[in-house]
VMD Tcl script that builds the backbone (N, CA, C; Angstrom):
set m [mol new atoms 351]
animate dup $m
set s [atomselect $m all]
$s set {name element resname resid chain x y z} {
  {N N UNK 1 A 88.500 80.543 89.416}
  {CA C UNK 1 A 87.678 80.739 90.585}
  {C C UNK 1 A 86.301 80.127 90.328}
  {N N UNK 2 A 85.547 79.610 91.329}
  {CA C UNK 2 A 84.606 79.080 91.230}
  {C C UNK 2 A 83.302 80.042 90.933}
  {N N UNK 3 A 81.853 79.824 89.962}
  {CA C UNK 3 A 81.657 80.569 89.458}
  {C C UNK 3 A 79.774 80.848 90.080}
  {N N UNK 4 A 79.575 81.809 90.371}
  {CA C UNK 4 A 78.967 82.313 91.428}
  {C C UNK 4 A 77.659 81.739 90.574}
  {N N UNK 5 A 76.077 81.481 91.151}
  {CA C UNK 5 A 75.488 81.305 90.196}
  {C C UNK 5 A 74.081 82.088 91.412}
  {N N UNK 6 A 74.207 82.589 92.522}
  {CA C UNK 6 A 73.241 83.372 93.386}
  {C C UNK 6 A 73.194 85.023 92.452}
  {N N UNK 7 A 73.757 85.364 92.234}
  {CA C UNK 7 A 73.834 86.726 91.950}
  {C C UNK 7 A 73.881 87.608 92.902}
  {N N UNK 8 A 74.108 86.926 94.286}
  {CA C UNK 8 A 74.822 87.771 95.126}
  {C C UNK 8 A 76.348 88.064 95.180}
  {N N UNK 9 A 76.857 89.107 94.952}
  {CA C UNK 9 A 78.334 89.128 94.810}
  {C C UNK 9 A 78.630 89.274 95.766}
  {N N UNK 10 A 79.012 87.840 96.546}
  {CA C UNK 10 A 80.040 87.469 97.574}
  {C C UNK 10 A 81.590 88.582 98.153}
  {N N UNK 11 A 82.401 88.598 97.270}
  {CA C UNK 11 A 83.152 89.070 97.373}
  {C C UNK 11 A 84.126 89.280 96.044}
  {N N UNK 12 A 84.452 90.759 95.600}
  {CA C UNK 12 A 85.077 91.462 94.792}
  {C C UNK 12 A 86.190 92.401 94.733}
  {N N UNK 13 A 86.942 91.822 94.541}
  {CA C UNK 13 A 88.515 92.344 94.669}
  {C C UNK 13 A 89.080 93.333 93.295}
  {N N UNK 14 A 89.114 94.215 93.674}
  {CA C UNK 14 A 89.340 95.519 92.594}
  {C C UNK 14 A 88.617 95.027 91.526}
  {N N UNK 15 A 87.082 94.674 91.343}
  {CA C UNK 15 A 86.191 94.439 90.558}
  {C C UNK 15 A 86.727 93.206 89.695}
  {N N UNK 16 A 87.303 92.025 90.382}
  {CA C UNK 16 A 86.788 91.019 90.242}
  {C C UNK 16 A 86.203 89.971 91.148}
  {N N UNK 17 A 85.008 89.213 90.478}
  {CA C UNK 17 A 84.509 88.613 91.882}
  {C C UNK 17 A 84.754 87.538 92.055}
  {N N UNK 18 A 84.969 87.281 92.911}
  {CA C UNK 18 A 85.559 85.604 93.743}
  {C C UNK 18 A 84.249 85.252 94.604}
  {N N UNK 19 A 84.704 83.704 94.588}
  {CA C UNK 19 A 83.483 82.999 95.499}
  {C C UNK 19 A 84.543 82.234 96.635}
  {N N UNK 20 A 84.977 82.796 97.347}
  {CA C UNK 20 A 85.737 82.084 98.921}
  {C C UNK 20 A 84.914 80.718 99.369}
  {N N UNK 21 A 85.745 79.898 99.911}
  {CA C UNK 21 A 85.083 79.198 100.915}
  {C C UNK 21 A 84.700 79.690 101.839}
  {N N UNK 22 A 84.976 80.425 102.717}
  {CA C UNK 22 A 84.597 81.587 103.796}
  {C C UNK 22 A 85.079 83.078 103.908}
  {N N UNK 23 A 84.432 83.532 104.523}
  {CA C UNK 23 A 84.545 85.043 104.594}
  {C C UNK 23 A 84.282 85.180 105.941}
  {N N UNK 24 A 85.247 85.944 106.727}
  {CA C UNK 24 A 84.818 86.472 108.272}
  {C C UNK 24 A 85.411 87.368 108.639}
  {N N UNK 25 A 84.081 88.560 108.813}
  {CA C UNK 25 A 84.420 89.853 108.883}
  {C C UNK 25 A 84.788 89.942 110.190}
  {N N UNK 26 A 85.342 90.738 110.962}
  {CA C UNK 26 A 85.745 91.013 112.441}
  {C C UNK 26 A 86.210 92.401 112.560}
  {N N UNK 27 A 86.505 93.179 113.450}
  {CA C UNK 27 A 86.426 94.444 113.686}
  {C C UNK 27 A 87.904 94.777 114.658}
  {N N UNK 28 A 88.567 95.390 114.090}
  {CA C UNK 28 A 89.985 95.941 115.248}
  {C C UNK 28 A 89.728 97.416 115.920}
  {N N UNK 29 A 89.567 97.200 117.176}
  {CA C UNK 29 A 89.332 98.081 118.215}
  {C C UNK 29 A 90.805 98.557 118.669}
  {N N UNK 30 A 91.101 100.082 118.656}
  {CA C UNK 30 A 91.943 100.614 119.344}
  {C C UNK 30 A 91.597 100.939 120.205}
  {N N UNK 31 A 91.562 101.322 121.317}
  {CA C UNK 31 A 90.994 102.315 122.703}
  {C C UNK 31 A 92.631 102.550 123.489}
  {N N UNK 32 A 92.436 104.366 123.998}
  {CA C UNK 32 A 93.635 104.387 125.136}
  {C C UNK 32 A 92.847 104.476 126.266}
  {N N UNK 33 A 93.471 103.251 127.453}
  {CA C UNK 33 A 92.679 103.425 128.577}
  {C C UNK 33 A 93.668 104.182 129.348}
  {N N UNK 34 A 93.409 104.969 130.627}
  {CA C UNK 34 A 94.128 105.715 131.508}
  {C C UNK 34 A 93.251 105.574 133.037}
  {N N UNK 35 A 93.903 104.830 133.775}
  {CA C UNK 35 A 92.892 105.052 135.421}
  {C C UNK 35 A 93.903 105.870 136.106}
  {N N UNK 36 A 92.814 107.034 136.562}
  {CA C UNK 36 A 93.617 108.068 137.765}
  {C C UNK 36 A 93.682 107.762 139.199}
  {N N UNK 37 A 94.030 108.463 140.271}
  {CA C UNK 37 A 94.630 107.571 141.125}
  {C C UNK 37 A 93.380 107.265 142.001}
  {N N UNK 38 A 91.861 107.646 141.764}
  {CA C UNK 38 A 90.799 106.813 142.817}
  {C C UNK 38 A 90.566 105.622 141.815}
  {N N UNK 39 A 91.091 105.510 141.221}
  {CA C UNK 39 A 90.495 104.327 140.182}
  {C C UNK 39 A 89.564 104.382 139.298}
  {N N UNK 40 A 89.691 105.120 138.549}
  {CA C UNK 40 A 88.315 105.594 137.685}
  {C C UNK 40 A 89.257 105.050 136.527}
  {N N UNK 41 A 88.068 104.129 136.080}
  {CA C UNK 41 A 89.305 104.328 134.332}
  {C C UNK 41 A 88.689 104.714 133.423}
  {N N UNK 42 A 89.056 105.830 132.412}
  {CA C UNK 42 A 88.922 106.047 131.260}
  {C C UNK 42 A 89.386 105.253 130.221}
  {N N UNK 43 A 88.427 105.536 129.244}
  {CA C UNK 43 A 88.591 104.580 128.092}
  {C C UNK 43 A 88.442 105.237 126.564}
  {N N UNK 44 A 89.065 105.980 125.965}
  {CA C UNK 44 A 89.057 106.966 125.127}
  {C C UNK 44 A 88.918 105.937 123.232}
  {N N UNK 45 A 87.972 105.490 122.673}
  {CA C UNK 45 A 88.254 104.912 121.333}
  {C C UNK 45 A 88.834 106.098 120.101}
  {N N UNK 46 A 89.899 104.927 119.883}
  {CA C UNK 46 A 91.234 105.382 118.904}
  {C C UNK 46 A 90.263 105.283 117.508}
  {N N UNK 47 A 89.887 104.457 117.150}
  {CA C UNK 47 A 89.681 103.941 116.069}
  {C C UNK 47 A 89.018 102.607 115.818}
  {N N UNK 48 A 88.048 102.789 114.844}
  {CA C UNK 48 A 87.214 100.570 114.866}
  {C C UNK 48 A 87.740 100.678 113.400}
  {N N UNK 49 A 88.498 99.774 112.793}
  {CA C UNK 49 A 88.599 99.807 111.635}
  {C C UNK 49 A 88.204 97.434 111.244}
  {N N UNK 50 A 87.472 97.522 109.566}
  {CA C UNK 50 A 86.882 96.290 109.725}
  {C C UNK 50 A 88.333 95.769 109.082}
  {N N UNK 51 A 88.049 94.330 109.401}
  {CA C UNK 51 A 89.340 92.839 109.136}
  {C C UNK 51 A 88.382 92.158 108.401}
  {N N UNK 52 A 88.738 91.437 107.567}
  {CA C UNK 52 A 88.284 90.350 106.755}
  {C C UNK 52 A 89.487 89.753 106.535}
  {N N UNK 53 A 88.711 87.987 106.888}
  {CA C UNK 53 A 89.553 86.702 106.716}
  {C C UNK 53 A 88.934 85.706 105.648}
  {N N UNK 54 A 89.721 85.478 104.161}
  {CA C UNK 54 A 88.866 85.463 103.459}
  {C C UNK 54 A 89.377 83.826 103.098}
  {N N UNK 55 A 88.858 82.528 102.470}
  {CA C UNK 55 A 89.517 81.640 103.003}
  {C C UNK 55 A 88.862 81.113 101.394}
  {N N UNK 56 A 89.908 79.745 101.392}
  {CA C UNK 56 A 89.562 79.313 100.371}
  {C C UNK 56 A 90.057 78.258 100.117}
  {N N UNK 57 A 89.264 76.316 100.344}
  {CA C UNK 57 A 89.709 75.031 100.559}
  {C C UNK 57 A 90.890 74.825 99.964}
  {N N UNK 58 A 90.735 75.386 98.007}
  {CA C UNK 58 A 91.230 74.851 97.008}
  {C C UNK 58 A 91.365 75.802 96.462}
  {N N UNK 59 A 92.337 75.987 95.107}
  {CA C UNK 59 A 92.559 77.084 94.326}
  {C C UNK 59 A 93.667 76.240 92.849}
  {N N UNK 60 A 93.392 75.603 92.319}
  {CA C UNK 60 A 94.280 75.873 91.300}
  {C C UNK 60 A 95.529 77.128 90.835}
  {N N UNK 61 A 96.494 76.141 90.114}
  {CA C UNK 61 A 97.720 77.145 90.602}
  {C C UNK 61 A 97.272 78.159 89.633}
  {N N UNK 62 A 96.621 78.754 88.703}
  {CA C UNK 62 A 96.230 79.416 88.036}
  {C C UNK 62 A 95.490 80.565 88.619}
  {N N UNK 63 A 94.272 80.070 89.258}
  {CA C UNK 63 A 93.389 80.847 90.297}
  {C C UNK 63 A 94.648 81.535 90.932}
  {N N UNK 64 A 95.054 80.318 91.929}
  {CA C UNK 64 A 95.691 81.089 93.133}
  {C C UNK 64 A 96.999 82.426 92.683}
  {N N UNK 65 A 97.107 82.318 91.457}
  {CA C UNK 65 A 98.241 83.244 90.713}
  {C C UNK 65 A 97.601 84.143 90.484}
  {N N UNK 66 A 96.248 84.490 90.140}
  {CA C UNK 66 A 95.749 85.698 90.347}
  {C C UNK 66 A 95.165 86.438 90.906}
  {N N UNK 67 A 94.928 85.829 91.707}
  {CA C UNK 67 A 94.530 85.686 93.512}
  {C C UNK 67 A 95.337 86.548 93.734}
  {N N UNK 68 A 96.760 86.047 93.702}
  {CA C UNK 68 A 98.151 87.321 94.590}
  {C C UNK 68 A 98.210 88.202 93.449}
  {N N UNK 69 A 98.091 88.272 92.325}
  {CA C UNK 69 A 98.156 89.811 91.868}
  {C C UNK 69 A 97.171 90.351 92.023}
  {N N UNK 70 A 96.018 90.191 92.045}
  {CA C UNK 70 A 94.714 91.238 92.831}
  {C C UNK 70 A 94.995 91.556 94.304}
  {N N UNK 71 A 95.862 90.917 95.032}
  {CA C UNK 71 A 95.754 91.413 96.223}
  {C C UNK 71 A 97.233 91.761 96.950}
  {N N UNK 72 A 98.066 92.335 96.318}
  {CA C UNK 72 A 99.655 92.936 95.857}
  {C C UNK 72 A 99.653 93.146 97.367}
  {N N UNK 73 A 100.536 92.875 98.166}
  {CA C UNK 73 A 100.729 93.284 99.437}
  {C C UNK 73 A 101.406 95.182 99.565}
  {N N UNK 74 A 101.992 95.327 98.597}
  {CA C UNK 74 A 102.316 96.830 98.518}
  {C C UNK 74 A 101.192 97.715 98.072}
  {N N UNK 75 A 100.035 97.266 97.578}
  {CA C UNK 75 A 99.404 98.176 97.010}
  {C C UNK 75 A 97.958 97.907 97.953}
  {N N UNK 76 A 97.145 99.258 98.072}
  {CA C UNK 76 A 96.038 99.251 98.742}
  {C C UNK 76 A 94.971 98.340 97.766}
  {N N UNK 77 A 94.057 97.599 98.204}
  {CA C UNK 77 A 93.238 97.149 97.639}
  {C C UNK 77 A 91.396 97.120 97.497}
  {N N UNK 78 A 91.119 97.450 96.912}
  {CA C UNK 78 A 89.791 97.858 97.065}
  {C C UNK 78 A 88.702 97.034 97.220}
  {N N UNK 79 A 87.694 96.221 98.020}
  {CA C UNK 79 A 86.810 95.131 98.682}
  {C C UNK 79 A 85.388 95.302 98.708}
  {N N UNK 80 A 84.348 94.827 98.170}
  {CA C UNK 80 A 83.150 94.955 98.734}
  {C C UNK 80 A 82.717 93.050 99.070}
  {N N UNK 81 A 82.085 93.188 99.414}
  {CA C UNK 81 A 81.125 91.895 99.951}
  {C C UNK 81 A 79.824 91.951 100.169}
  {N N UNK 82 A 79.181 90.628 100.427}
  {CA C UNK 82 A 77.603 90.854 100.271}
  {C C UNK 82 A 77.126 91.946 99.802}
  {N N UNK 83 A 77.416 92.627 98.642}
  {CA C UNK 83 A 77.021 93.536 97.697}
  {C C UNK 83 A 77.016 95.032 98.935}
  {N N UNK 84 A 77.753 95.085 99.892}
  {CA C UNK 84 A 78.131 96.560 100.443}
  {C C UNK 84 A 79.054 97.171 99.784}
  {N N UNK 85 A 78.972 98.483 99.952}
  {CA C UNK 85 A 80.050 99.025 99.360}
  {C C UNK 85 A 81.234 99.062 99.367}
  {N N UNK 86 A 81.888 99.396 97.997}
  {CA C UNK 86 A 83.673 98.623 98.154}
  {C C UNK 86 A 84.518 99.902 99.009}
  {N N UNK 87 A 85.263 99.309 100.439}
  {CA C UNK 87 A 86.124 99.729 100.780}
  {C C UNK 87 A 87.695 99.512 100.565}
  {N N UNK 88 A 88.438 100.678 100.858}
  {CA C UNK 88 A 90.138 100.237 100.924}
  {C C UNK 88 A 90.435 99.391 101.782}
  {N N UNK 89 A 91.326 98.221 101.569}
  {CA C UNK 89 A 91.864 97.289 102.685}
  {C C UNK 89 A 93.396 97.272 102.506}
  {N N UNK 90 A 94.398 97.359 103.426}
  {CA C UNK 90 A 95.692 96.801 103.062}
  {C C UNK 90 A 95.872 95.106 103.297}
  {N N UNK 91 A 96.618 94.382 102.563}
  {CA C UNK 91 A 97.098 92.995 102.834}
  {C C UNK 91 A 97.912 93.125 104.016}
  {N N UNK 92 A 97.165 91.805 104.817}
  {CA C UNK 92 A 97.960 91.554 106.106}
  {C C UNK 92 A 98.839 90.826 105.665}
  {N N UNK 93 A 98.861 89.652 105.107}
  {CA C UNK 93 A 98.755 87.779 105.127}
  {C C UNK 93 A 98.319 87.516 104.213}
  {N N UNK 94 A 98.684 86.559 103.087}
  {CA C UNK 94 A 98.745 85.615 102.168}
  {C C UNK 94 A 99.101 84.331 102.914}
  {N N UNK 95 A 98.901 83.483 103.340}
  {CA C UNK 95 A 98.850 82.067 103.552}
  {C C UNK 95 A 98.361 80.601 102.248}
  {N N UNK 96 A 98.885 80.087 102.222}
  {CA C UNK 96 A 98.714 79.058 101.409}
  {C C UNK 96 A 99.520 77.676 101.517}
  {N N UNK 97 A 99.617 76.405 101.202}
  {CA C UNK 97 A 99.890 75.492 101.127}
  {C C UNK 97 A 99.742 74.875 100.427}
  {N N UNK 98 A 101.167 74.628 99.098}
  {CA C UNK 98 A 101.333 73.830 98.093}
  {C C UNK 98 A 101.246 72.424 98.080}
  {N N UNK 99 A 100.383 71.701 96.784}
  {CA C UNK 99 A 100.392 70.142 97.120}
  {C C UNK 99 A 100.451 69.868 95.543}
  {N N UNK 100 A 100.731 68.612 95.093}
  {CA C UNK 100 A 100.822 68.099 93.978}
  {C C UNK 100 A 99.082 67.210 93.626}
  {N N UNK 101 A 98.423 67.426 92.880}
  {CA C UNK 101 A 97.539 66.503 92.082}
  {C C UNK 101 A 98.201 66.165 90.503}
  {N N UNK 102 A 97.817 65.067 89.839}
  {CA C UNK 102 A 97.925 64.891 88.906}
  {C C UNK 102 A 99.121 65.175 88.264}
  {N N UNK 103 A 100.091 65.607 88.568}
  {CA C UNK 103 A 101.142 66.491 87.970}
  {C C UNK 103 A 101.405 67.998 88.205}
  {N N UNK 104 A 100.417 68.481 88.255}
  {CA C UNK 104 A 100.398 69.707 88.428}
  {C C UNK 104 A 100.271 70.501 90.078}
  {N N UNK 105 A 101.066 71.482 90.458}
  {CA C UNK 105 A 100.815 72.277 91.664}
  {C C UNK 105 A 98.907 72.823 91.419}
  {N N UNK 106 A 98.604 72.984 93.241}
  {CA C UNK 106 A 97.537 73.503 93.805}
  {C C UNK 106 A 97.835 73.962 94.790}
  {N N UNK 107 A 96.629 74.385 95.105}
  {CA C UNK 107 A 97.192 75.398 96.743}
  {C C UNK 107 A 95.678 74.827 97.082}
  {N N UNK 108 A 95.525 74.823 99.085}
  {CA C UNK 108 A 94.984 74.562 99.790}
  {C C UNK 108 A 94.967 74.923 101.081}
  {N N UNK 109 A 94.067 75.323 101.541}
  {CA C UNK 109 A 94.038 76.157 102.711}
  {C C UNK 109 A 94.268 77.626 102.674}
  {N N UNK 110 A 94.256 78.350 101.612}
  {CA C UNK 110 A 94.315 79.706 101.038}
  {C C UNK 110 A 94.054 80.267 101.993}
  {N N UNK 111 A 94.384 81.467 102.449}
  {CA C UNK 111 A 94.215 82.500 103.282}
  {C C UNK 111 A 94.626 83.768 103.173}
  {N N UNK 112 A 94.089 84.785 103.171}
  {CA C UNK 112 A 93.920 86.234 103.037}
  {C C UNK 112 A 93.583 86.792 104.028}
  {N N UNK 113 A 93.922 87.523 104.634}
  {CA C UNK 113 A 93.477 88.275 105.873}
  {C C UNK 113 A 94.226 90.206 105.311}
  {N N UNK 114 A 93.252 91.024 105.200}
  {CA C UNK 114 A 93.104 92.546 104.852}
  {C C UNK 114 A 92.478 93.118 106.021}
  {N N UNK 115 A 92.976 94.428 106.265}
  {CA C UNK 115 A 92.435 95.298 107.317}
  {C C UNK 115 A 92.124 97.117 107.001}
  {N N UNK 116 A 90.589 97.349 106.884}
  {CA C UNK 116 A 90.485 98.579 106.261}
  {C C UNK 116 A 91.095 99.508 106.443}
  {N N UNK 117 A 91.872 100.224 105.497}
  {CA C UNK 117 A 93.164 101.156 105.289}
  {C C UNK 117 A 92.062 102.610 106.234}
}
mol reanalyze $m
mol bondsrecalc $m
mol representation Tube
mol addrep $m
């Protein structure tokens, strides 16, 4: 992984830290709406829970191999960013795309997408 040199910790996955090409937080809104019969609608919120889409140009097949065991799709995973505090996320999505350099496999276009448990 590429090696941070701000001393802002970007992003840390069960306390290790990664430097993404991007990070984009976004928010999943539940709401139950119900309109009665003059038309009034209610709008009752279920739940805001946060999404992070965490992205990454390039990854060596090395990186990207420990990439997926820090972020086990069966197991909850624990997240902080811009140095907030670390929350639980489950794995949505692993995305990636294998290519050959030199002899050796890489991955490109990495993608992670987690949604707070």
């Amino acid at each position: 992984m590429a090696e941070n040199t701000t001393g802002l910790a970007l992003l840390v996955i069960n306390g290790v830290t990664n430097l993404p090409s991007s990070l984009v937080p976004s928010y999943e809104i539940t709401r139950n709406t119900e309109r009665s019969l003059d038309g009034t609608l209610y709008v009752d919120l279920v739940y805001q829970k946060e999404a992070l889409e965490i992205n990454w140009d390039y990854l060596s097949d090395s990186d990207f191999q420990q990439l997926k065991s820090s972020v086990n799709p069966k197991e909850v995973v624990q997240i902080s960013y811009l140095n907030n505090d670390a929350k639980d996320y489950y794995v949505e999505s692993i995305d990636a795309t294998p290519f050959i350099i030199d002899d050796e496999i890489a991955w490109q276009a990495v993608q992670v997408k987690v949604v707070e448990v």
